[in-house]
N, C-alpha and C positions, 0 to 999 in steps of 0.2 A: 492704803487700799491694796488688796491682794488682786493681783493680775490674774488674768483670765489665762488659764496654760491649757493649753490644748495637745503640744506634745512633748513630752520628757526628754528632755536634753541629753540623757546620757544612752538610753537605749531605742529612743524614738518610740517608745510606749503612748497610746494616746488615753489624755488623763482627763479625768469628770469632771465636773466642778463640784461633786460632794467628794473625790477623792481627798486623802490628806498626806499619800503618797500614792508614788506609782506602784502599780498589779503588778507588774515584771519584773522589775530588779530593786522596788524597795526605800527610793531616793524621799524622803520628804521634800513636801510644797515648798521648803525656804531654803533646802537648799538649791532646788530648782529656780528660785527665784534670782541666787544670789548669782549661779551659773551663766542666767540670762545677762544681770547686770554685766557682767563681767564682759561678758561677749559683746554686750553695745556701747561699752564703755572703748573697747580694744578692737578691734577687726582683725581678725588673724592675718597675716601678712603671708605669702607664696614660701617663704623661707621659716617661719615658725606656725606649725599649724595649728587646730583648736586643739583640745584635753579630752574631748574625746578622741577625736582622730592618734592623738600620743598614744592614749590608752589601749587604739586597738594596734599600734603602729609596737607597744611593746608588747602586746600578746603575741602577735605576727613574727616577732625578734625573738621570742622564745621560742619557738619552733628546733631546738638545738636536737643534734643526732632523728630526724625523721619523726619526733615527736609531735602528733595533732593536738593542739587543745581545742577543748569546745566550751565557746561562750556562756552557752546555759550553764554549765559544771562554776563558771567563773561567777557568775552570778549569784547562786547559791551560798556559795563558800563566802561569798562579802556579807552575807544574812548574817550568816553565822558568824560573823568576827573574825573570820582568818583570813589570813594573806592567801589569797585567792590562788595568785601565778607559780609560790613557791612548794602549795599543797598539792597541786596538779601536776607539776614536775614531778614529786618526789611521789607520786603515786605511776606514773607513767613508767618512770627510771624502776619501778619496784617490779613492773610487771615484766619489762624488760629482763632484767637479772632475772627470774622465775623462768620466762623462756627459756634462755639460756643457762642455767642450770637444768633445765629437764631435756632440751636440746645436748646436751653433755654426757646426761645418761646411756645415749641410745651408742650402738658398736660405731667408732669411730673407721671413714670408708677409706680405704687403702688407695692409695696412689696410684694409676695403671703405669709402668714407665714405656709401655708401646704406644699407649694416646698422649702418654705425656700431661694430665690431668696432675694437677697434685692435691692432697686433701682442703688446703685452703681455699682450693678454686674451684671447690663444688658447689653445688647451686647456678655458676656463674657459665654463660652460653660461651660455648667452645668452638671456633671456625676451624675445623681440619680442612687439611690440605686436601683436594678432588684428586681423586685415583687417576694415573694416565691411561687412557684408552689402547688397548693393545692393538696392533696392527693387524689388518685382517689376512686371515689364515686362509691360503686357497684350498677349498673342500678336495679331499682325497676322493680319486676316481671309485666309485663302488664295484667292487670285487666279488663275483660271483662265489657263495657259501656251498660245499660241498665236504664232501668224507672218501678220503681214500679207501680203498679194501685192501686187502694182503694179493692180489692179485694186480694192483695198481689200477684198478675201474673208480672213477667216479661217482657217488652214491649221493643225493639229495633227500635227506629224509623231510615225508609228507605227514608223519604220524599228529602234527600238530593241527592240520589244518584238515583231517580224515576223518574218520570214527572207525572205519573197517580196517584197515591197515593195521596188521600184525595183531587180530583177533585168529588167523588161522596158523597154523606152524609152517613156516615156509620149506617147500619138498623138494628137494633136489635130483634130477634126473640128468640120461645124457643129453637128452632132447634141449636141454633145458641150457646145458653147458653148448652146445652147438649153438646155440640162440635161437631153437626154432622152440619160441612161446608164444601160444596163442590164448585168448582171450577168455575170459568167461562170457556166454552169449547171455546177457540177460533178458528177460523175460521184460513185457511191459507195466506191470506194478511193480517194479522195481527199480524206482525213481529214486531213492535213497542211495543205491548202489551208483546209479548215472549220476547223483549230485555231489556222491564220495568223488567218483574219478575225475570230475569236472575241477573240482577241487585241489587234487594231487596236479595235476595238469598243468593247470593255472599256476601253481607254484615253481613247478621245473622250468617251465616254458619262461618264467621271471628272469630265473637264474640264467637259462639259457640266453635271453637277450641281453644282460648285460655281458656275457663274454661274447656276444658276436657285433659289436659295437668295434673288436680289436683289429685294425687293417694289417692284412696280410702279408705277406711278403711278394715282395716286386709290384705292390700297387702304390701309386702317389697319392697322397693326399691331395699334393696342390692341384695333380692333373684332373682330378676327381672333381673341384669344384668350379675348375678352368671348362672341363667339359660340361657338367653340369649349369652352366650359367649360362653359353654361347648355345648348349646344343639338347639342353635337359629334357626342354619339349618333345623329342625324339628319343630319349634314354637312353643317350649314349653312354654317360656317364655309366647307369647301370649296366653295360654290355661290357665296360671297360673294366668295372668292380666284380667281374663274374657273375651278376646277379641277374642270371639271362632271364627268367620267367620275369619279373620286372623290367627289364629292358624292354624286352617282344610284345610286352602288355601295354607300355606307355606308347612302343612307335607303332603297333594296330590300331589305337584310340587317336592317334595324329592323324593318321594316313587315310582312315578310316573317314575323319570328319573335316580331312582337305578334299577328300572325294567327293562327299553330299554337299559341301559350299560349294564346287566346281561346276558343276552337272545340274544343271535348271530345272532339270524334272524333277531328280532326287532332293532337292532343296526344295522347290514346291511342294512336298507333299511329306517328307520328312526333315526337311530342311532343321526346323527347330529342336524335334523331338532327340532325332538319332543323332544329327551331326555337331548342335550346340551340347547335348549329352557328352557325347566320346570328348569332343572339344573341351571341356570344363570340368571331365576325370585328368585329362592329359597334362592341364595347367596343374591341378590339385596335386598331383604326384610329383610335378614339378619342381615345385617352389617348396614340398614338403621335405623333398630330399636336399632341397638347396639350406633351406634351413638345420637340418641334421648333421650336412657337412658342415656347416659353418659351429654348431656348439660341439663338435665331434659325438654322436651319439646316432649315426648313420650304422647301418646292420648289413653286414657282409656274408652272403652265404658259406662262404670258404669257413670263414672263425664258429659259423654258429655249427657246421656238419662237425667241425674239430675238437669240439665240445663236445658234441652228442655223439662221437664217435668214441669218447673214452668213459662215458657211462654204461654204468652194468647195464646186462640185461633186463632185468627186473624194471628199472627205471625208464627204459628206451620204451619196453612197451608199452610205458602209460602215456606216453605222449604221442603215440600214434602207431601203424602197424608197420610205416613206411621206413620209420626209422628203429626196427629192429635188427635189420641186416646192414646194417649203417655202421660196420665191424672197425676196430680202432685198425686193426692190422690192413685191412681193403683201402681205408682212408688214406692210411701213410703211403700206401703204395700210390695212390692217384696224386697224392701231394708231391712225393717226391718226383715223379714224373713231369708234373706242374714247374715245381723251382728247377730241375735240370733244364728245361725245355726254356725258360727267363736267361738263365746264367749263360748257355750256349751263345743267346740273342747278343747278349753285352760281350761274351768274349772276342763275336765276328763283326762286333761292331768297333770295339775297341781293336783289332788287326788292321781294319780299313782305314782308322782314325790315322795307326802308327804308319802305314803303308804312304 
């Protein structure tokens, strides 16, 4: 009596009962039968497994150099009579060599010897060494850009940031050589003109604050910030740095708004307005110059007039009309008066010392 098979032993295909082999891989009903036998004759033991599991235990062993076989191919190839595993190989290994031959054709890639790659080890991921981090570079102080003349005047050209600038031929007079240049008056449609000058301006006026940032001779720095911290609120510090319009300004907005907190009337009735007002310019300017001395980027009258005293004419009048007579030669004579008038100080101090 033919046993009722329901599913195919070697591929687990499930099987009809009009089949007379398996759809899937081909096996007849007797040999299937005899597999069965076999198998409830013996039990496969832990240490020798079934004929299938061998079968796929040596498809899985032939896996040699990264080569995939696939079952369906292996199937097939049994239909047909041949050694299933050795046809599959030798077509694998065929496709193989075809790569590699056509991979052979292409320009062989040179070696770099600075990454140290060699042509064998392309394809293959490279870990370079991480670059050291350079040590950080302290930023150079910015240096005011200007152009000497043959006269030794300072010259800041605005032609980049102008439109009208050197459209006329520049006129030379004596008027002109003496420094007395006066302005062109413009007219009120002529906002072009007012937003060229505002422009040039704006640009010298740059240049100029960074070289008045430079502290002067015979002022301290450290003294600067020692007063500025005990005594700022009063501006001393500025009376001390020469920068008396600043100084006189900070200790009126003090004095000013000690007097309307003092006096009950004036606090009544302007108490918040005027005297919290002056009071909280006074602090603002305070703590603004405290912070200036401390990154060094504080502005010194003395350094910025010393600058604007050695630009041309041309140049001084566009930054205002105040600073046309602002002569390099008048300058040096008030400076030098200035450092004689210090040196004297130290030399009768230093007599007293030695005394």
């Amino acid at each position: 009596m033919a046993k009722n098979i329901l599913f195919c032993p070697r591929c687990m295909n499930r099987v009809k009962k009009s089949d007379t082999k398996c759809s899937k891989c081909g096996l007849t009903r007797e040999k299937m039968e005899e597999m069965l036998e076999k198998k409830s004759s013996t039990k496969p033991s832990k240490e020798e497994p079934s004929e299938v599991l061998k079968e796929e235990k040596q498809v899985v062993s032939k896996e040699d150099g990264g080569i995939k076989i696939d079952t369906g191919v292996l199937i097939e190839k049994e239909k047909e009579g041949t050694p299933a595993i050795e046809s599959v190989l030798e077509e694998e290994e065929k496709k193989e060599k075809e790569k590699s031959d056509f991979s052979s054709d292409e320009p062989e890639k040179k070696s770099d010897p600075e990454s140290g790659i060699d042509s064998s080890e392309v394809g293959k991921v490279v870990f370079e060494d991480k670059k050291k981090r350079h040590k950080h570079k302290s930023k150079l102080k910015e240096e005011p850009k200007y152009t000497v003349d043959e006269n030794g005047d300072y010259n800041i050209d605005t032609s980049d940031v102008t439109f009208l600038e050197g459209v006329e031929a520049p006129t030379y007079s004596v008027k002109k050589a003496r420094g007395e240049v006066k302005e062109e008056k413009l007219k009120w449609w002529e906002i072009y003109k007012w937003a060229d000058r505002m422009l040039a301006k704006r640009k010298i006026m740059k240049e100029v604050n960074k070289a008045s940032t430079k502290t002067p001779f015979g002022i301290s720095r450290g003294v600067m910030i020692f007063l500025c911290i005990f005594f700022g609120y009063m501006g001393a510090h500025s009376l001390y740095g020469k920068n008396y319009k600043r100084g006189f300004t900070t200790m009126g907005l003090f004095i000013t708004a000690m007097i309307v907190v003092s006096v009950p009337v004036l606090y009544k009735y302007v108490g918040i307005f005027l005297g919290g007002g002056c009071g909280f310019v006074a602090v603002a300017i305070w703590v603004y110059d405290l912070v200036m001395l401390v990154i060094n980027k504080y502005k010194y009258r003395i350094s910025k007039e010393e600058f604007i005293s050695n630009l041309n004419v041309e140049t001084r009048a566009k930054i205002g009309k105040k600073y046309v007579d602002l002569d390099r030669s008048a300058f040096k004579d008030k400076e030098r008066a200035r450092v004689e008038k210090i040196v004297r100080k130290r030399d009768k101090k230093n007599k007293h010392e030695r005394k």
